[in-house]
C-alpha positions in Angstrom: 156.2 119.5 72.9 158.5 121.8 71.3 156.1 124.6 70.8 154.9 124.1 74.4 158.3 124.7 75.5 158.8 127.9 72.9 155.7 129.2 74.8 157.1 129.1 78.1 159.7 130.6 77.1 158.0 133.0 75.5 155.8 134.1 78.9 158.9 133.5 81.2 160.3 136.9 78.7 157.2 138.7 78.8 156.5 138.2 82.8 159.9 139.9 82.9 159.1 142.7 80.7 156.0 143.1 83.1 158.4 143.3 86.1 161.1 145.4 85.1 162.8 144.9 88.7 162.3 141.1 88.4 166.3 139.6 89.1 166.6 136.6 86.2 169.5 134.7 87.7 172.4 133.0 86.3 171.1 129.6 86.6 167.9 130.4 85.3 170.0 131.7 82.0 171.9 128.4 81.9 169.1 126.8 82.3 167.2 128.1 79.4 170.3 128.3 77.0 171.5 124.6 77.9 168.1 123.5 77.3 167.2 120.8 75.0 165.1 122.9 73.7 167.9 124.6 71.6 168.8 121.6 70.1 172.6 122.6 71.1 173.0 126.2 69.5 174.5 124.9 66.3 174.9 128.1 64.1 172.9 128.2 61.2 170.3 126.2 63.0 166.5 127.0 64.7 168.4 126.2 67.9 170.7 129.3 67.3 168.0 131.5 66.3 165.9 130.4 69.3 168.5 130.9 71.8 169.2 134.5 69.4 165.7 135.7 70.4 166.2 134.9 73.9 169.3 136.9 74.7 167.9 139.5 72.9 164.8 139.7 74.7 167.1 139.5 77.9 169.1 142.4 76.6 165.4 144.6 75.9 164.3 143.9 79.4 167.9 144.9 80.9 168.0 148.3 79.1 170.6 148.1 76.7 170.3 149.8 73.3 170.3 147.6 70.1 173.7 148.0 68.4 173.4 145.6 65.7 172.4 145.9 62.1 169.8 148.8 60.8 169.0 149.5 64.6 168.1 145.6 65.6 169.8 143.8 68.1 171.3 141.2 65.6 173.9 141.2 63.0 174.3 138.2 60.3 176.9 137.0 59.0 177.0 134.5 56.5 179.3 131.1 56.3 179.9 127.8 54.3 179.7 124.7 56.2 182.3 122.1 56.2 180.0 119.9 55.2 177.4 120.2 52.4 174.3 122.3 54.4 172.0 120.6 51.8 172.9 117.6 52.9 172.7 118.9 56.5 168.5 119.1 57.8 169.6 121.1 60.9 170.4 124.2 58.7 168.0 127.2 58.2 168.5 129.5 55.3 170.8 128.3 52.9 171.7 130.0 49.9 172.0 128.9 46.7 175.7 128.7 46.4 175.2 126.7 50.2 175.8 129.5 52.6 174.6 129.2 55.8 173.3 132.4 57.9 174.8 132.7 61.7 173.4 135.6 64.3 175.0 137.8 65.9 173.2 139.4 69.2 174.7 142.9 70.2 173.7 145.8 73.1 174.8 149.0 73.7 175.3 151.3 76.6 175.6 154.6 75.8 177.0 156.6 78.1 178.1 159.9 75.6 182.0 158.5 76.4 184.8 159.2 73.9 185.5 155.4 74.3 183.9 152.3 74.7 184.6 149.1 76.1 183.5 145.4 74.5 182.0 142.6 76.8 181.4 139.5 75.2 181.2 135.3 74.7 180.0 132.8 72.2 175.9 131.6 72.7 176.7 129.1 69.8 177.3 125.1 70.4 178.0 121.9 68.6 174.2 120.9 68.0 173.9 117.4 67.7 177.8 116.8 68.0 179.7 115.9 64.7 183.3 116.7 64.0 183.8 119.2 67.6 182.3 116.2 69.6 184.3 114.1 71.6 181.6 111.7 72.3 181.9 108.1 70.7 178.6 107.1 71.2 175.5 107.9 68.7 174.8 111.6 68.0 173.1 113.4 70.7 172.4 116.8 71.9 175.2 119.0 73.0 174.0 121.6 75.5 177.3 123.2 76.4 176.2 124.7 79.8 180.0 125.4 80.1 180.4 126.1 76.4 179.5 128.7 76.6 176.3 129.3 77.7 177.8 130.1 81.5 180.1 133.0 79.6 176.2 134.3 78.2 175.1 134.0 81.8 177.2 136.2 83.3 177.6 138.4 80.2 174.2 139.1 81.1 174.6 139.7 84.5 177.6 142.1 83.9 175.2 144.2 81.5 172.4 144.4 84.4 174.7 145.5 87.2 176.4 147.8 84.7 172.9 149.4 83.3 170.7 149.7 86.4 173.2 149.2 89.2 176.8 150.9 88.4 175.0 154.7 87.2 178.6 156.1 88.3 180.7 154.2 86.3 180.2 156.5 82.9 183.5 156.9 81.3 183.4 154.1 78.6 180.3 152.7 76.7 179.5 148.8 76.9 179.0 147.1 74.0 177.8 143.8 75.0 178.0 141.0 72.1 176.8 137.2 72.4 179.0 135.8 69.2 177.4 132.7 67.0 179.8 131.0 65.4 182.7 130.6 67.3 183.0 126.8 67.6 183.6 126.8 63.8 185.9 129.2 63.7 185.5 132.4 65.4 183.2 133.2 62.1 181.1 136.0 64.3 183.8 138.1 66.1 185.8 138.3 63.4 183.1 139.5 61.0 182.0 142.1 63.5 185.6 143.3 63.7 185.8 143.4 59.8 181.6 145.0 59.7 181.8 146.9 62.7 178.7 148.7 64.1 180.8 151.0 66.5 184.0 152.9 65.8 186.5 150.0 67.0 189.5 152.7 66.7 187.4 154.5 70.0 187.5 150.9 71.8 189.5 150.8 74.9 189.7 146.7 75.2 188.0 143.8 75.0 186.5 141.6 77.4 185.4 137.9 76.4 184.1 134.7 78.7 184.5 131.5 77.5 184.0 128.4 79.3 183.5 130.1 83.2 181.0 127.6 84.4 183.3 124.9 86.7 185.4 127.0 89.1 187.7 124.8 90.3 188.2 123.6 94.5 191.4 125.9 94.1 189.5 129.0 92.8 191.6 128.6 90.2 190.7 131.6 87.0 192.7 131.6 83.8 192.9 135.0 82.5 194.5 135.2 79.4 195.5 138.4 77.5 197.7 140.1 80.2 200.1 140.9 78.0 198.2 143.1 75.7 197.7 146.5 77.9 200.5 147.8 80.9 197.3 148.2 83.2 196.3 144.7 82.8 198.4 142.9 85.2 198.3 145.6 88.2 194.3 146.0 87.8 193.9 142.0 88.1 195.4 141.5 91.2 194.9 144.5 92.8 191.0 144.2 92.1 190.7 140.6 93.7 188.7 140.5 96.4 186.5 137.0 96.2 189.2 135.2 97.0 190.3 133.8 93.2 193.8 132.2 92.5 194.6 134.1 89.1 196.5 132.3 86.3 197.8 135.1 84.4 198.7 134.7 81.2 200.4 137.3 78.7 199.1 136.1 74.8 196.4 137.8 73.5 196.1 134.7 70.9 194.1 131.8 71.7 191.4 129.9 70.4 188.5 131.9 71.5 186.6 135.2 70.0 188.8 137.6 71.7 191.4 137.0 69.0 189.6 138.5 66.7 190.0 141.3 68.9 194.0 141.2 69.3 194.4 140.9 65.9 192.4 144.1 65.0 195.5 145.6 67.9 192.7 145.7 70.8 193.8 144.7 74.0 191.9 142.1 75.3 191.4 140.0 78.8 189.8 136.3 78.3 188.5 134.3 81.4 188.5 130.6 81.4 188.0 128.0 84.1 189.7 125.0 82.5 188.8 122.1 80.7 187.3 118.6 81.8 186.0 115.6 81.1 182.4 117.1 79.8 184.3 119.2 77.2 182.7 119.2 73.6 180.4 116.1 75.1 176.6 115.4 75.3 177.2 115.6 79.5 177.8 119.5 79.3 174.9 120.0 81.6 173.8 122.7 83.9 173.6 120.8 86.7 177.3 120.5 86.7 178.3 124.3 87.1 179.6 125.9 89.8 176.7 129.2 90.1 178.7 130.7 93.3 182.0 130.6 91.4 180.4 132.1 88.5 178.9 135.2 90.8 182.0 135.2 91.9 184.1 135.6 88.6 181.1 138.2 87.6 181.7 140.3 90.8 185.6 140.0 90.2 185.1 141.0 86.4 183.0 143.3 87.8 185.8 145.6 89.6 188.2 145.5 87.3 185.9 147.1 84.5 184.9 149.6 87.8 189.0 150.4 88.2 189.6 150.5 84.3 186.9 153.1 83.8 188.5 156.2 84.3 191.8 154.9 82.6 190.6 156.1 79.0 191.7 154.4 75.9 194.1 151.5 77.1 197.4 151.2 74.3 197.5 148.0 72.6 200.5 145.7 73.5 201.9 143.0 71.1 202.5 139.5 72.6 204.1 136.9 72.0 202.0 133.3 70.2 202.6 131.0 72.6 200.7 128.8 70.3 203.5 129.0 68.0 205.9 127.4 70.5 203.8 124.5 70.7 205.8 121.1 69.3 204.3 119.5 66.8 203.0 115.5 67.8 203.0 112.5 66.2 201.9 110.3 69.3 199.0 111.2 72.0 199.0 110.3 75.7 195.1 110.4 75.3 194.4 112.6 78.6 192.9 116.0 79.5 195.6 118.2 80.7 194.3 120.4 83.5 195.4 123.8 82.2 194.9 125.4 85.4 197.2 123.9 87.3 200.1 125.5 89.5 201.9 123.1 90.6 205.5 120.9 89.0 204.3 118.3 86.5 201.3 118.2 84.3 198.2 117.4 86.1 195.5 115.0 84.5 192.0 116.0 84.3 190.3 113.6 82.0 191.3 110.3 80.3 190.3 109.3 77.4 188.9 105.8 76.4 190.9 102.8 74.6 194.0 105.2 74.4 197.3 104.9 75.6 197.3 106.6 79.3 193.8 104.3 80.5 195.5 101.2 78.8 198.4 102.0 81.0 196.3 102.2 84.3 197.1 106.3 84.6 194.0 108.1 86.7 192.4 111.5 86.6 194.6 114.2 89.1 197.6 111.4 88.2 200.8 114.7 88.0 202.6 113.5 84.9 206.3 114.4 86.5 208.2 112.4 84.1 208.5 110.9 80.2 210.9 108.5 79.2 214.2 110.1 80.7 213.0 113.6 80.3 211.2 115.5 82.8 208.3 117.6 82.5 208.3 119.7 85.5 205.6 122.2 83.3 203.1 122.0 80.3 205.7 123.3 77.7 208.4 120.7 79.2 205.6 118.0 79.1 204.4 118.3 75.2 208.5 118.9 74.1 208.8 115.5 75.8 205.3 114.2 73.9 206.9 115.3 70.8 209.8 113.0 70.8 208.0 109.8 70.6 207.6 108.0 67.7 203.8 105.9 67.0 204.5 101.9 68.2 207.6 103.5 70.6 206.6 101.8 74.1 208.1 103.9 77.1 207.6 104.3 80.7 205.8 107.4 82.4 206.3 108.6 85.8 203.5 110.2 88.0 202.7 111.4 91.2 199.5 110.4 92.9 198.5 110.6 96.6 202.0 111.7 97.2 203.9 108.8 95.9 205.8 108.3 92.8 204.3 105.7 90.1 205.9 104.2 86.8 203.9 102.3 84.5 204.7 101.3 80.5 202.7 103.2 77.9 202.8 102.4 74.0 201.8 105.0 71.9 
């Protein structure tokens, strides 16, 4: 069955090649990405490699130049697993000493410009599951439609408007790079930033999609990375015109490949539609996104490359790690916070089995407004609060749901 599959795939790339103007949508790219098919994109697996030779195949049929190693399309990079690959059946190639190969998949548009400009996201998944699940149940296949193969989809749709649909904007090259390895540590980014195949010192900023799948009912888009250029924050807003709420925010850190980027003093923007429930879970399904907000966030991404094209090489801003400021716990709630959220409290997005929150009767979209005696009007204020508890410490937590003000006891 699996070879049947291959083959389809297989025909579905060369009826494209035999209709150059043929459209491949963004849920057909989901689709095949967040197939089972790819066993769940592990890297280091045939399920990487598979979905490896798909995007590049999609980039050959949208134009784009290869820009990888010795004039391919992919770059490797090698890794050791956390666990022993020998030991592991899903792994392809391993070394001797128990490295593991991961691809990288990387176009080019050349446009003769003194500077280029970096699009990219993670095509790479948690495979059956293991440690990044946060399933309980028996291993299974981890598609990550979300995660991240909707950031692949509209990486791919941004490289077809900007090679056959966008001829004047010329100032900057596009690189466009589908990263393996970023679920196990950023492993592809931040080789390619160490092994470059471009002149980074020539690249204006960085662009990177992670997670852009489940547009909220407020039209709610993170954008992360504002900090990091002085054109940032006037080109978001003033480019907005599908009707997005932006969540600005300034760090250029952040546990996604565009810090590999900040740390090499790039300045990067990362866009990100919030967690949920489906996060790092066997349920990360394609049926589940959102394909109008995704055109959406493409067409939005869309104009502010367009704006940012004539700008020449952005300076890089320093920000500050607002991972740093982050309290240190000793107690969970067990929920999702919603990280997109604009209004006082914290809002809940998912709750977690057997833990402390569902034991105490809390909901999904309960607004956590109060811990103990201490407020958390805000995310910061919420896990400074979380921090101060002690494991066994029972306490009482106020939230706000339908408009009314609830208190129930939670022991952590």
């Amino acid at each position: 069955m699996r070879l049947v599959i291959i083959g389809l795939m297989m025909l579905f790339v060369v009826s494209c090649k035999q209709t150059p103007n043929k459209i491949v949508t963004m849920q057909e790219d989901v689709a095949v990405l967040a197939s089972d098919e790819m066993g769940g994109r592990q890297t280091g697996t045939p399920g990487e490699l598979l979905a490896a030779t798909y995007i590049t195949e999609r980039f050959s049929d949208i134009g784009l130049s290869p820009k990888g190693s010795e004039g391919n399309f992919t770059q490797t990079f090698s890794f050791t697993p956390s666990a022993n690959p020998h030991e592991q059946s899903e792994f392809t190639n391993i070394q001797e000493d128990g490295s593991v190969t991961g691809t990288n998949v990387i176009g080019y548009i050349n446009n003769n410009a003194a500077t280029t400009v970096i699009i990219g996201a993670h095509y790479d998944h948690l495979g059956m599951g293991g440690e990044g699940s946060l399933d309980r149940e028996k291993p299974a296949i981890h598609n990550g439609a979300d995660d991240n193969a909707s950031g692949i989809a509209i990486l791919l749709a941004l490289a077809d408007k900007l090679k056959n649909q966008s001829p004047t904007i010329t100032q900057n090259n596009y690189l466009f790079m589908a990263f393996s390895g970023e679920e196990m540590g950023l492993l592809g980014s931040n080789y390619f930033v160490k092994t470059p195949t471009i002149d980074t010192k020539k690249v204006s900023y960085m662009i990177n999609m992670d997670m852009v799948g489940r547009l909220n009912k407020e039209q709610t888009l993170a954008v992360y990375g504002v900090g990091t250029s002085s054109l940032f924050k006037q080109t978001l807003f003033a480019n907005n015109n599908q009707g997005l709420t932006i969540n600005e925010h300034a760090s250029g850190i952040g546990p996604s490949d565009h810090t590999s980027f900040y740390l090499a003093d790039i300045p990067v923007l990362h866009f990100f539609t919030g967690q949920h429930a489906d996060y790092h879970k066997p349920s990360d399904d394609p049926e589940k996104l959102n394909y109008e907000g995704m055109e959406r966030i493409s067409n939005y991404i869309l104009n502010v490359v367009t704006d940012l094209d004539d700008a020449g090489q952005l300076a890089f801003k320093k920000t500050k790690n607002e991972s740093e400021e982050v309290p240190m716990f000793k107690v969970a709630l067990g929920v999702v916070p919603d990280y997109l959220f604009n209004g006082q409290g914290m809002r809940i997005d998912g709750i977690s089995e057997d833990k402390p929150a569902q034991k105490a009767g809390l909901q999904r979209a309960d607004v956590v407004v109060k811990l103990g005696s201490l407020d958390t009007p805000d995310m910061m204020s919420y896990m400074k609060a979380l921090a101060s508890f002690e494991v066994g410490e029972t306490t009482t937590v106020t939230v706000k749901r339908d408009g009314q003000l609830i208190e129930r006891k939670v022991t952590f």
